[in-house]
N, C-alpha and C positions, 0 to 999 in steps of 0.2 A: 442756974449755975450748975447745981448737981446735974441736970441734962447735956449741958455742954460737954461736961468730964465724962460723964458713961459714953460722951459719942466720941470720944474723943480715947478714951480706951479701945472702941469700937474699931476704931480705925487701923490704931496701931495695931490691937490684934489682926486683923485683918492683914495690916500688910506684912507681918510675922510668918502669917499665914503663906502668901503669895510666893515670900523670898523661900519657906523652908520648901516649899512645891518646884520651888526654879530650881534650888539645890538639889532635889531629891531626883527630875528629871534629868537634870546634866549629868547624874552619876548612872541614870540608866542609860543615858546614852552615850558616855563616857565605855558603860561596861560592855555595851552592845559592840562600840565600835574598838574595845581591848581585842572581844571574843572575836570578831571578825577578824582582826588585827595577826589572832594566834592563828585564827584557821588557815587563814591566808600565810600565814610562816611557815606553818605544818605544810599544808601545799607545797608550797615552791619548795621547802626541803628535800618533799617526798620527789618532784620532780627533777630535782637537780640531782639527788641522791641515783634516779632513774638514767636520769641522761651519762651519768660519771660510770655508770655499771655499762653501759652499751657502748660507749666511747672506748671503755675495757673490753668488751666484747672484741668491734672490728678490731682492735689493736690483736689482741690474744689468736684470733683465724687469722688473721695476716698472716703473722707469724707462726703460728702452724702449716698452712698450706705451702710456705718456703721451706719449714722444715721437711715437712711431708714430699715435695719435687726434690727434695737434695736428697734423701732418707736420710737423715738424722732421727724421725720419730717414725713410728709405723703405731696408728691406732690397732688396728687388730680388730674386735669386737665393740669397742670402747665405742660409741657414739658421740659426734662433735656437739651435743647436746648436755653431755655427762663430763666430757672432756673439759668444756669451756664453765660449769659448774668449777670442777676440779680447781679451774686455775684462777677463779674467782675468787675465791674463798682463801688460795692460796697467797691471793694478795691483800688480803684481809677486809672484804667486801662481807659483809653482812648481808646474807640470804634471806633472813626471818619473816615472812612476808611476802616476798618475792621468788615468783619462779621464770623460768628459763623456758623457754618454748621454740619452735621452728615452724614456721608459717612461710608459704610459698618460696622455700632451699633460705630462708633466710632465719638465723638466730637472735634473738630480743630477748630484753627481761624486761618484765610485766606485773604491774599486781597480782600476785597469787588468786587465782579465781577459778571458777568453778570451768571447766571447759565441755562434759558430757555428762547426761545423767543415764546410769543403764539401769533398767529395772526387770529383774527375773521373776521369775514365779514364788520362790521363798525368800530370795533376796537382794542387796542393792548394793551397785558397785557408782561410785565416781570419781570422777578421774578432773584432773588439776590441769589446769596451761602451764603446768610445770615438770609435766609428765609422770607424776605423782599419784595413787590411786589410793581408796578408802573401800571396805566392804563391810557389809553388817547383813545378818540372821544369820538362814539356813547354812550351816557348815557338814551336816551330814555324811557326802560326796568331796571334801575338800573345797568348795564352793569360792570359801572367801581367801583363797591362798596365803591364809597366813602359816601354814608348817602344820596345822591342827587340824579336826575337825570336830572341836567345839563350836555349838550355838553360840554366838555375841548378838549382845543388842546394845552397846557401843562398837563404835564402826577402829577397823585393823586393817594394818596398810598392806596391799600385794605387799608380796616378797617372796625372794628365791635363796638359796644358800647362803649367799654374799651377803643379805639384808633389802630393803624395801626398794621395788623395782623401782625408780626413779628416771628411764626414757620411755617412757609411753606414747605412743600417738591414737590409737585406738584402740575398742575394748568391743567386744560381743558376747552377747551373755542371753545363754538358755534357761532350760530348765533347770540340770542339773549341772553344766559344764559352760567353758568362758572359756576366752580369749584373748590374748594381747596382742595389737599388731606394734612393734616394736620401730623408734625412726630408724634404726639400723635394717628397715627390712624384716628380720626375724617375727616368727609368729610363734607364740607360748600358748601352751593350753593345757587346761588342769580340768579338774573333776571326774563326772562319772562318765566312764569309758567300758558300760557292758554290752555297747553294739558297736563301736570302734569307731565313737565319736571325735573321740581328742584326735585321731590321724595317725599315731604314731606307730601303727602298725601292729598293736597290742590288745585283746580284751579281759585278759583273766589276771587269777595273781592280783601283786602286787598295783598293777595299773589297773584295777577294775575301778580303784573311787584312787585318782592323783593329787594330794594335797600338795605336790610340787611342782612347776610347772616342767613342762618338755618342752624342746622344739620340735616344731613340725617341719618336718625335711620331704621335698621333691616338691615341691610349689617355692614360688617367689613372684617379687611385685604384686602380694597381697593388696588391695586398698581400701577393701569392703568386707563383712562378715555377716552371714544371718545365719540363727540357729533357730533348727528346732525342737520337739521334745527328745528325740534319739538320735538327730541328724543336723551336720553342718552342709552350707554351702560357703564358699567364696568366689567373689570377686577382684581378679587382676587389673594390674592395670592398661593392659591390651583388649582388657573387655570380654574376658574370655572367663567362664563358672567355672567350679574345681566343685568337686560334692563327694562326700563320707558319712560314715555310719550306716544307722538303723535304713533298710531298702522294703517293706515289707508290704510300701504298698504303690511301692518304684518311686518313690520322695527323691531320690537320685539324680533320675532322669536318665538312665543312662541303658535304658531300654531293655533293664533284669528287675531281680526283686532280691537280689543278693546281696548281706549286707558287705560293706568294703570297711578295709580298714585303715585305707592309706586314701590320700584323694586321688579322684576319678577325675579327668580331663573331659568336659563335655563339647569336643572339637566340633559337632553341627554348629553350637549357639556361640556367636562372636555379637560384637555392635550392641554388649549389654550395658546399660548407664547406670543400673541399680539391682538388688536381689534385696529379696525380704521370705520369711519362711513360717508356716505354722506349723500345727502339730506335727504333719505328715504330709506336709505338702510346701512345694518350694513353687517362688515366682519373680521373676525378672523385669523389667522397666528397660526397653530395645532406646536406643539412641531415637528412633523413629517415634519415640511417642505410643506405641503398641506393647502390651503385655504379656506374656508366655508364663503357661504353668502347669506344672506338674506333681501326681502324686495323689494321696486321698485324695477323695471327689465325693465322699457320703452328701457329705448336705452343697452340693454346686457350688465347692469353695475354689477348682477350677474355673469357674465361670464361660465355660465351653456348651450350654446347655444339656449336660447329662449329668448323671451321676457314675458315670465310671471311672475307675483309677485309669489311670493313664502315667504310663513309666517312661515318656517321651514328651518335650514341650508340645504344648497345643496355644493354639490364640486365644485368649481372650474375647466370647462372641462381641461385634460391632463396638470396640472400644479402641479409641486413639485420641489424639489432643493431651497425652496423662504425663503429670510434669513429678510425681513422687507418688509412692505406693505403702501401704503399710496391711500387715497380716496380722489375723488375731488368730485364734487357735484353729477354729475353720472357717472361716469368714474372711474376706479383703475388704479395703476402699482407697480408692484412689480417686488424688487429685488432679482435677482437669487442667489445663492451662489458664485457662479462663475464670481460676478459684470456687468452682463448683467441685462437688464433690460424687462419687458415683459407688456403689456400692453391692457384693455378691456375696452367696456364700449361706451359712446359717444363721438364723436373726429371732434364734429362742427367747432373745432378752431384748431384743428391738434395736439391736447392734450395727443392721443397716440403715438405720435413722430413716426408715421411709414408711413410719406411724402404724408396720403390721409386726406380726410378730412371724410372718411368713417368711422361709427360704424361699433363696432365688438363686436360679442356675446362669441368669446372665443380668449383667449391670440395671441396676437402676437408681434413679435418682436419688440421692439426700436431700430429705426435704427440709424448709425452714433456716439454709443454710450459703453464703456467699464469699465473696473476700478472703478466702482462705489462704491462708499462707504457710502452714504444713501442718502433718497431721500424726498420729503417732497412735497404737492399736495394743490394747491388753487384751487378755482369754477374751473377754466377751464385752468391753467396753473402747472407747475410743474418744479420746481429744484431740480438739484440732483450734489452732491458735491462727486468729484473725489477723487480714492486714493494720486494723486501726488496734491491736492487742489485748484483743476482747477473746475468750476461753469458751468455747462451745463443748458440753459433755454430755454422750448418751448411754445408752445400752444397760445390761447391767449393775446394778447397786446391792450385789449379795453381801457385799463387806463394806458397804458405805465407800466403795473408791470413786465413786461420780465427785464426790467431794460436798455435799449438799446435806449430810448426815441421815442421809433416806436409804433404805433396802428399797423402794421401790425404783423398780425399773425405770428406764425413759427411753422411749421410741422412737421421740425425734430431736434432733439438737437446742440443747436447754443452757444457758446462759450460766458461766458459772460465778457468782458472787461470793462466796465465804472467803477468796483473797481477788487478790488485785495487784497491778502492776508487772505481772508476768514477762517475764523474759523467755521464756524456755517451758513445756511443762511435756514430760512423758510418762504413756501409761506401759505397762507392761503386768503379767499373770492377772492379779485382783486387787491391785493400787495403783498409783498414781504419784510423781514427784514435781515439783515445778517450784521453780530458780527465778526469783522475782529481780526488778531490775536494780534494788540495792545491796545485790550478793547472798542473800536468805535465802535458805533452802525448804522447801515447806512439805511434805509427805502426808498421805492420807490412805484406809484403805486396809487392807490384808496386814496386821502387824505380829500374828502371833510367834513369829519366829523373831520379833524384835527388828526386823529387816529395816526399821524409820531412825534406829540408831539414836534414839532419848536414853533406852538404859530401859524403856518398858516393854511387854506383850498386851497388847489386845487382837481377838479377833477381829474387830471391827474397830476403825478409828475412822469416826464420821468427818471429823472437822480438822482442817491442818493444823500439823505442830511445827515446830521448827525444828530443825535435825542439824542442828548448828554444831553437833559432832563431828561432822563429818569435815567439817572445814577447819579443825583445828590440827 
């Protein structure tokens, strides 16, 4: 009898048991399917909220461009970028979050997001799809254009008299001096100007370090920028170089060693697709797929098999099939069409990734390396971001900017693990930044000028942080 009753307790505990586990799962899935519930409202809010903004958009240019054919309005300076901002807000569109952008003549608003990462030698600028910019270290020179030049290691937005430049399309950034190429056309440039780098026709005085910017006047249809230690070039959109500053070892190209202070029109070289520049030496990427370069040649960073300066373009010995190029201080490499990788120049730190620590005066291969899909080059290291988006890092690790928390060097392209999911990753002087594909921004590398924008200095910062600074 008593056994009956304890199984009989048994049971019902049991199915006490069963029901509170039924209840317990239908409230987890109850909550799962709340929280999906909300995500999915967040969504389609955020997207309807998107679509009501750009429906405002075409209405607002409409309506401009009839004003603008009757003269009722006349922009002036004002960009239809800054303009259609203006009349947003006007109609009481909440921005926060969202930026404004112009991508092939056409205007969108977009999640606010990371659009370029530039990284100098002391420090780091980036720039927004909403034409909005951040900078953080080295302020020295006027560097981070905020009106100062105090060091920050929280990041400060460009800005000029009016307040925070807000129509950016591109940004170029040297050692000590940058650039803005503005959608209006216009190009601004700030910092140190003691070989008549910024263009404005100036080196002493008050323009020797420009915490303000200037325009650069007697060039237009800017589309490209590379700098280097004391010298600018550009790129038009006719495909034609313009080149300033420091000429000392003809970096110019312009067949002197005098330095300019305004740009130089380089009328031989037309049918250029790209320009990139080291310390003392500039090179170009020909529509053709061939190379041209000029200026320092100490360690065959022309890649013409000598070591002479040369203040006139020269070819690149036996190199063509090159679909982007990128320069490190003396050293190039460029990639092939075919995602191999080819490399010249000095390789003290094994920077031409082909396992010696030997210069080379004309291309040779990268080894241990394929699929590439672009590549990007600091003082004496280099990454390059695969078709399947996998991160290949070599050369130098004096500041731990390989990312791997090693000072030792790497000579041939080495996988890099400490993050993952990369979207974007560029090296520049003796770090490294890369933009993973859920909008994190991750830095490593050279930080004593605070240039990673946490609020800290370290000489060496082996392992990424997140520089989630920058994006607020």
């Amino acid at each position: 009898m008593k056994t009956n009753k304890r199984k009989g307790i048994s049971l019902i505990v049991l199915i006490i048991t069963i029901i509170v586990m039924i209840i317990l799962a239908g409230a987890i899935i109850l909550s799962l399917n709340s929280s999906n519930i909300i995500d999915k409202a967040k969504s389609a809010k955020e997207a309807q909220n998107i679509s009501s903004m750009n429906s405002a958009v075409t209405l607002i240019l409409g309506e401009l461009e009839l004003d603008l054919q009757s003269g009722v309005k006349n922009l002036g300076e004002t960009s239809k970028v800054a303009y259609v901002k203006n009349a947003l807000e006007e109609q009481g569109f909440d921005l926060t979050g969202y930026g404004i952008y112009e991508e092939d003549n056409q205007i969108r608003v977009a999640k606010r997001d990371v659009k370029q990462i530039y990284v100098g030698e002391s420090y780091i600028i980036v720039l927004m799809n909403d034409g909005t910019a951040k900078a953080c270290g080295n302020n020295m020179f006027g560097n981070l254009l905020d009106g100062t030049k105090t060091q920050r290691t929280i990041p400060v937005s460009l800005r000029d008299a009016s307040g925070p430049l807000s129509d950016i399309k591109e940004i170029a950034i040297g050692h000590h001096h940058s650039f803005a190429i503005m959608n209006n056309g216009i190009v601004k440039g700030w910092g140190l100007n003691d070989c008549g780098q910024i263009g404005n026709g100036e080196t002493a005085g008050v323009d020797y370090a420009l915490s303000s910017p200037v325009d650069i006047t007697g060039i237009s249809g800017v589309k490209q920028m590379a700098l280097g230690q004391y010298h600018t070039a550009a790129l038009t959109k006719d495909g034609v170089v313009w080149t300033w500053g420091h000429n000392n070892y003809g970096q110019l190209g312009d067949n002197t060693t005098i330095n300019k202070k305004i740009p130089v029109k380089l009328p031989a070289l037309t049918g250029v697709k790209q320009i990139a520049a080291g310390n003392s030496f500039t090179a170009v990427l020909m529509n053709d797929g061939t190379v041209k370069t000029w200026g320092q040649n100490s360690n065959g960073q022309l890649g013409d098999n000598t070591t002479t300066n040369k203040s006139t373009p020269v070819n690149v010995s036996g190199l063509t099939g090159v679909k982007q190029i990128a320069a490190g201080s003396s050293f190039m490499v460029a990639l092939m069409n075919d995602g191999t990788l080819k490399s010249w120049g000095s390789n003290n730190y094994g920077q031409l990734g082909n396992n010696t620590t030997t210069d080379s005066l004309i291309p040779v291969e990268v080894q241990n390396i394929s699929g590439v899909k672009e590549i990007s080059a600091g003082r004496e290291h280099v990454v390059a971001m695969l078709n399947d988006g996998t991160v290949m890092v070599w050369g130098s690790a004096s500041h731990k900017q390989l990312g791997n928390n090693s000072t030792t060097s790497v000579r041939i392209p080495t996988k890099l693990t400490s993050i993952t999911e990369i979207r974007k990753i560029v090296a520049g002087g003796i770090g490294t930044v890369a933009l993973t594909n859920n909008g994190i921004l991750y830095g490593w590398g050279y930080n004593y000028y605070g240039q990673l924008g946490d609020g800290t200095t370290a000489t060496q910062q082996g392992t990424p942080i997140n520089m989630q600074e920058f994006l607020k």
